[in-house]
N, C-alpha and C positions, 0 to 999 in steps of 0.2 A: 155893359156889352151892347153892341150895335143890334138891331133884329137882321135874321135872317134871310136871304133870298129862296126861298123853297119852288124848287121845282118838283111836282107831285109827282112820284114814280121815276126821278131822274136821279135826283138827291138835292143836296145845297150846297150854296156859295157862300162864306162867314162873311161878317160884317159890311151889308151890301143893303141897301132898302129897296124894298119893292116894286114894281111897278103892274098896274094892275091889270091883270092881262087872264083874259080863260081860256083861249083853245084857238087856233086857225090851222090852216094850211096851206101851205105855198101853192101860188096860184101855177096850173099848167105851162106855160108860157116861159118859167124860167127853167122849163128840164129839170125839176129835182123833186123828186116825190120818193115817199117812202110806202112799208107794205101797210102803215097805216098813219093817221093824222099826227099831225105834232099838234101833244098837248100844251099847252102851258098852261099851267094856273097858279101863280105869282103869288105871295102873302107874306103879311106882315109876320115872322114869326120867331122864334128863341129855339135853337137847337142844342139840347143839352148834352148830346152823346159829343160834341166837338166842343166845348163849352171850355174842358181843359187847356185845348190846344189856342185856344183863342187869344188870349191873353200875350201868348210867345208872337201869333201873329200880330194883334194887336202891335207891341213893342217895336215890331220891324217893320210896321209901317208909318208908325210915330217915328221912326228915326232916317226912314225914306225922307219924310216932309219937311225934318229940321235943313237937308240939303237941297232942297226945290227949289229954293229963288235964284233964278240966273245961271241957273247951270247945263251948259251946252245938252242938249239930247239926250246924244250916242254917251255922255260921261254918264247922266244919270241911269240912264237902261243898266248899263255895265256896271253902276251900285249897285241895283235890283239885283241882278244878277249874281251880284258878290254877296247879299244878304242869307241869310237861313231862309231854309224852307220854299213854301212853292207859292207862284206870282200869277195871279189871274187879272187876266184881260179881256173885256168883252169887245167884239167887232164892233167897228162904226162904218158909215160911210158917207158920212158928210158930217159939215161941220158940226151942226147943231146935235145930231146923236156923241160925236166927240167932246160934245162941254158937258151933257148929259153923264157921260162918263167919268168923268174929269169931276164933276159935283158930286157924284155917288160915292166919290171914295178911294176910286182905284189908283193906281199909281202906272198905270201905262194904260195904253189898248192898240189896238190891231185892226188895220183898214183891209176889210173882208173886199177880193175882188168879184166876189159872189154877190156881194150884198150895191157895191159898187155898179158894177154893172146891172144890176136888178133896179138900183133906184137910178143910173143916171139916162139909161138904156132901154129898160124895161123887157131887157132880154136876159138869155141864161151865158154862164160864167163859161163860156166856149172858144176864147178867146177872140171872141167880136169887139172888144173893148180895148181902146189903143193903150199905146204908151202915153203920147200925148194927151189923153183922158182921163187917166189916170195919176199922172203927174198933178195936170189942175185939180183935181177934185183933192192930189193931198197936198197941195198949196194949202189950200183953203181948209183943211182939218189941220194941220201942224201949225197953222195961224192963229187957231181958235182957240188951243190951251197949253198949258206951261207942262204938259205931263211929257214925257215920252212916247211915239208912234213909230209902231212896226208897220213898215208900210208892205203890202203885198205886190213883190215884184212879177207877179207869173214864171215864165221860162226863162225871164230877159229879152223879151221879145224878138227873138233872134239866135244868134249862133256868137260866139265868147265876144268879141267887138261890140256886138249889140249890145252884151251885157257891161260892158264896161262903162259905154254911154247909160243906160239905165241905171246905172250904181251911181255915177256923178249925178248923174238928173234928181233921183231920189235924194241925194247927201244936198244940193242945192234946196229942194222943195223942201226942207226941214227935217227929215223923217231919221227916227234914231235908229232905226235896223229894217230890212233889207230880207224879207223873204225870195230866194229864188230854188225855183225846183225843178225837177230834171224829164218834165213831159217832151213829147214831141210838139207843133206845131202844125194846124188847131188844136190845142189842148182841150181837156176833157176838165170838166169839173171835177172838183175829189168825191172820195167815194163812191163814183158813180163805175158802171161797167164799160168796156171798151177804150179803157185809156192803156197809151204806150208812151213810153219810155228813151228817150237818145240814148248811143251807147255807153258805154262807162267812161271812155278814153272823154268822150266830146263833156260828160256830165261834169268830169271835176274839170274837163280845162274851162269849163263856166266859173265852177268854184275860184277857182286860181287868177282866171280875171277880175271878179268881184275883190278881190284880195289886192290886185294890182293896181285896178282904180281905187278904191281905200286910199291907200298910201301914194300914189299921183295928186290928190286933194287933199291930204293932207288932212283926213277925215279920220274921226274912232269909231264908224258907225260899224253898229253892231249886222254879222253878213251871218242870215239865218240857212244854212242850207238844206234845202227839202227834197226827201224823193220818194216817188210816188209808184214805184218798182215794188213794193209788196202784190201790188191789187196785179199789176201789169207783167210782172215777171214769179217772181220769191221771196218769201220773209228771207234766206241766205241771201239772196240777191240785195235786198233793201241793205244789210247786214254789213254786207261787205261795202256797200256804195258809202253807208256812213261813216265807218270806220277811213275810209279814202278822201272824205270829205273835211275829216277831221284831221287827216295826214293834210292837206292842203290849204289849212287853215280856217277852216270854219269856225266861229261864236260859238253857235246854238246848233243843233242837229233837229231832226223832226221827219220822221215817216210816220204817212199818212196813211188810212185806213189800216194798221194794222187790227188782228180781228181777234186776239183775247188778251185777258191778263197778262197768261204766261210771254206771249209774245210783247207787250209791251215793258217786261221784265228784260227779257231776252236784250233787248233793244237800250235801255238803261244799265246794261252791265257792258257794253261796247263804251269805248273810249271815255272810263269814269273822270276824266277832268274836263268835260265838253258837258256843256247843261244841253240839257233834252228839251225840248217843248211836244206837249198834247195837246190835241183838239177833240174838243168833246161834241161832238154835233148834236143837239140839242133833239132829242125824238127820234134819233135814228142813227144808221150810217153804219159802217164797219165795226167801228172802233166801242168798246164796251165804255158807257158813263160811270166816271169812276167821281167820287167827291175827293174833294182838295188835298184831304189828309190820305187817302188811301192813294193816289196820285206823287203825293210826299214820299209815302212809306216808300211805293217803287223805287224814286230817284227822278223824278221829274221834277224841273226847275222852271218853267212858265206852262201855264195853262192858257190857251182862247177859246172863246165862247162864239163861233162866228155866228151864232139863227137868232139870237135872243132880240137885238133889238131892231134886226129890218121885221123878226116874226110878229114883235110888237105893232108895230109900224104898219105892217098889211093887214094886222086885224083892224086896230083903230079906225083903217080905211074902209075896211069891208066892213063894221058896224056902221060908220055913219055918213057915206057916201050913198 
């Protein structure tokens, strides 16, 4: 069995190696602070209470690898996908954190436009960071390794046309699936207070063009849809958005900050043939840190990790700059 990735007080990640990391906090500057530091402290280590399950994951990611060589993106995500159990991803945002990833073991990840915007920018995730920015920086990650990339689309930087050009853009720049969510414009980082919401009508005709350019390119890329109407409106609100999301062809579903278990139960019994994706924000944020298998037990089918390696990243910088 691989060692553990232990995050102290958070939980673990099964078969992941370490990176050695003790404690930072996001500097002021990118707007996102918590009511206290994000810990980390990383280590090498064997988790026995998961130790069962390990073995069934093991298996389904030996048989992810037998299908890797040559295989278009958006087809491999969509075996993930189709496999048992639940698929973690850690953010990148730029190349070199992406082959870091890609080496460790995992079998997809997830281009954080938090973390995007924080290393290409050195601003917060407010929507200051273009389409055109955005795109290059996931040229250059979808170039770098053979896994599959969720690339984060924001809002579609615009209104349903925008989105359709942002969905070709993405499906050209390599990327195997397509986060779009349904803030207004400036958007608000997740988790954070003060974010709104477009209406419902405007939120799935996004969905629906994401769906329409798809199939214009002649693309399988997987169209993640996000809405961030819990923090902004209602858990019924977020509720009903994803159940319509789902009616309009969405992949993967995904509401953000919801704020307990029960609610992210709630949320996992809506539209049970639609895999769900969680974000676990790493030291903080709404949503309660659940480990892999209790995330399983709910019904969740991709987990992301978006703090873990820009958190790395800013401390390395701030020990030895």
């Amino acid at each position: 069995m691989k060692p553990a990735l232990v995050l102290r007080g958070v939980g673990s990640l099964p078969h992941i190696p370490s990176l050695a990391i003790r404690s930072t906090s996001l500097p002021p500057f990118l707007g996102f602070t918590f009511g206290s530091r994000i810990q980390w402290s990383l280590s090498l280590a064997r988790n026995p209470i998961q130790q069962k399950s390990h073995t069934r994951l093991a298996l389904a990611r030996a048989a992810e690898r037998d299908h890797s060589v040559a295989e278009p993106p958006a087809k491999a995500l969509r075996r993930i996908l189709d496999l048992p159990g639940v698929h973690q991803g850690p953010a990148c945002f730029d190349a070199l954190s992406a082959k870091l990833v890609e080496k460790a073991g995992f079998q997809y990840c997830f281009s954080s436009g938090f973390s995007i915007s924080a290393a290409r920018l050195g601003l917060p995730d407010v929507g200051l960071i273009s389409y055109g920015e955005m795109l290059d920086q996931g040229q250059q990650i979808t170039q770098a390794v053979s896994i599959p990339v969720i690339g984060d689309g924001d809002n579609g930087y615009g209104n349903a046309m925008n989105v359709k050009r942002t969905v070709k853009g993405y499906i050209s720049a390599g990327f195997a699936g397509i986060i779009l969510e349904d803030q207004v414009s400036p958007k608000a980082c997740g988790h954070t207070q003060g974010r709104k919401v477009v209406p419902r009508e405007e939120a799935i005709m996004k969905i629906k063009a994401a769906i329409d350019a798809r199939k214009e390119s002649g693309s399988d890329i997987v169209i993640v849809a996000r809405t961030d109407s819990r923090q902004a409106v209602s858990l019924d609100e977020s509720l009903w958005r994803c159940r319509a999301f789902a009616d309009a062809g969405a992949d993967v579903l995904f509401i953000d900050a919801l704020a307990s278990k029960e609610e992210m139960k709630a949320f996992c019994e809506i539209s049970p043939l639609v895999p769900k994706m969680a974000n676990m924000l790493e030291g903080g944020g709404k949503t309660p840190i659940l480990n892999p298998l209790e995330l399983e037990d709910i019904g969740y089918k991709l987990v992301c990790y978006p703090l873990s390696l820009i958190g790395a990243s800013i401390q390395a910088m701030q020990v030895y700059s």
